[in-house]
C-alpha positions in Angstrom: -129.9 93.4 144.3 -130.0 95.0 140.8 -126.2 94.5 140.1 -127.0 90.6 139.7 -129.0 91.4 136.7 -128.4 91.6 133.2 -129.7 94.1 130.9 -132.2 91.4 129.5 -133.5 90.4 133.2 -134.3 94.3 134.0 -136.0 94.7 130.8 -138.0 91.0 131.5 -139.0 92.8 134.6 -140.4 95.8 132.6 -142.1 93.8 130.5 -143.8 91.8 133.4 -144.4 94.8 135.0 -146.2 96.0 132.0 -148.1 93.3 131.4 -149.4 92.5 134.7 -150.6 96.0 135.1 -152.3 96.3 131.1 -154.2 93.1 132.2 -155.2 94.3 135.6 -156.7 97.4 134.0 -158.2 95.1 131.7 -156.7 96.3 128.5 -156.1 94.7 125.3 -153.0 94.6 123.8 -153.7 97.0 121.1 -155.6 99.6 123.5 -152.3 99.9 125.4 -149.8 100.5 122.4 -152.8 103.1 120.6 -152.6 104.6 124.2 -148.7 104.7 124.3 -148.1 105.8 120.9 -146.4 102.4 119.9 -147.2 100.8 116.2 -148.7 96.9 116.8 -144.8 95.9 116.1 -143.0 97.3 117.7 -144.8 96.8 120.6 -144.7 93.2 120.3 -141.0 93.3 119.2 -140.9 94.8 123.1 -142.8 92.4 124.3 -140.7 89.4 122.2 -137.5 90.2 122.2 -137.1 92.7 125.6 -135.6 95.5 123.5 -136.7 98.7 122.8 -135.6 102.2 123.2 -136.0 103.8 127.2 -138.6 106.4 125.6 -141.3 103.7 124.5 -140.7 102.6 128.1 -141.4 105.6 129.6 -144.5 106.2 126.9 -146.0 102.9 128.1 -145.6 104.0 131.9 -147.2 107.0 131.0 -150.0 105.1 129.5 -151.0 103.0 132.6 -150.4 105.6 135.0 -146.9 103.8 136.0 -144.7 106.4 136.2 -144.3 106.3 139.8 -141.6 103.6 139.1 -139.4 106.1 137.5 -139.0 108.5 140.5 -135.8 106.9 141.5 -134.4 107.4 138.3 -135.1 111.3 137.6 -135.3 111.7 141.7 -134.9 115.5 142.2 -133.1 117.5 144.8 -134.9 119.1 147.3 -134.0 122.4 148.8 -135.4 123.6 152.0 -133.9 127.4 151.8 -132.8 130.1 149.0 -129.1 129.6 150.9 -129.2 125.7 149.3 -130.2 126.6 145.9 -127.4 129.1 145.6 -124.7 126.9 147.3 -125.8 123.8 145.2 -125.5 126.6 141.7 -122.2 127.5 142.7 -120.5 123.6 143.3 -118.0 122.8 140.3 -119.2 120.4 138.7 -116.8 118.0 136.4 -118.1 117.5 133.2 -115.0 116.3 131.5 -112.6 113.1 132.7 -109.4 113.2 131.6 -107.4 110.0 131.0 -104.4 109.9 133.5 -100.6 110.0 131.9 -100.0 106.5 133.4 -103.3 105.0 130.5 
């Protein structure tokens, strides 16, 4: 279950990820950051230290034809009839919380 995991263990699983599939594809190192758009370091600062910002993720997903894996992340509502679209446009929608008096 993905609650039981720190920050660091998902982005240890990214990194595995990655790295299993650069090596399946039979790709250097370097042909995989060129591909990505990722200098040499900070690549392996990704690769060292599991930090890096979501984009480079996303860049190196893109890069090995990964991006599959994100689907749950940006999943997108499916409507089935003009009816849907225009009930789903007109829910309220909070984009503010406020703080109760009691806090």
């Amino acid at each position: 279950m993905i609650e039981f995991f720190t920050a660091f263990d998902i982005m240890e699983k990214f990194v595995d990820m990655i790295e299993k599939e650069r090596i399946r594809r039979n790709m250097t190192q370097k042909d995989l950051y060129k591909a990505s758009g990722l200098s040499a370091s900070a690549y392996r600062a990704f690769m060292d230290t599991k930090n890096t910002k979501f984009e480079n993720i996303i860049n190196l997903l893109f890069a090995l034809d990964l991006t599959s894996k994100l689907e749950e992340l940006i999943k997108v509502e499916e409507f089935i009839s003009l009816d849907e679209i225009r009930s789903e446009k007109d829910k309220k929608v909070n984009k503010r919380v406020r703080k109760s008096k009691n806090d």
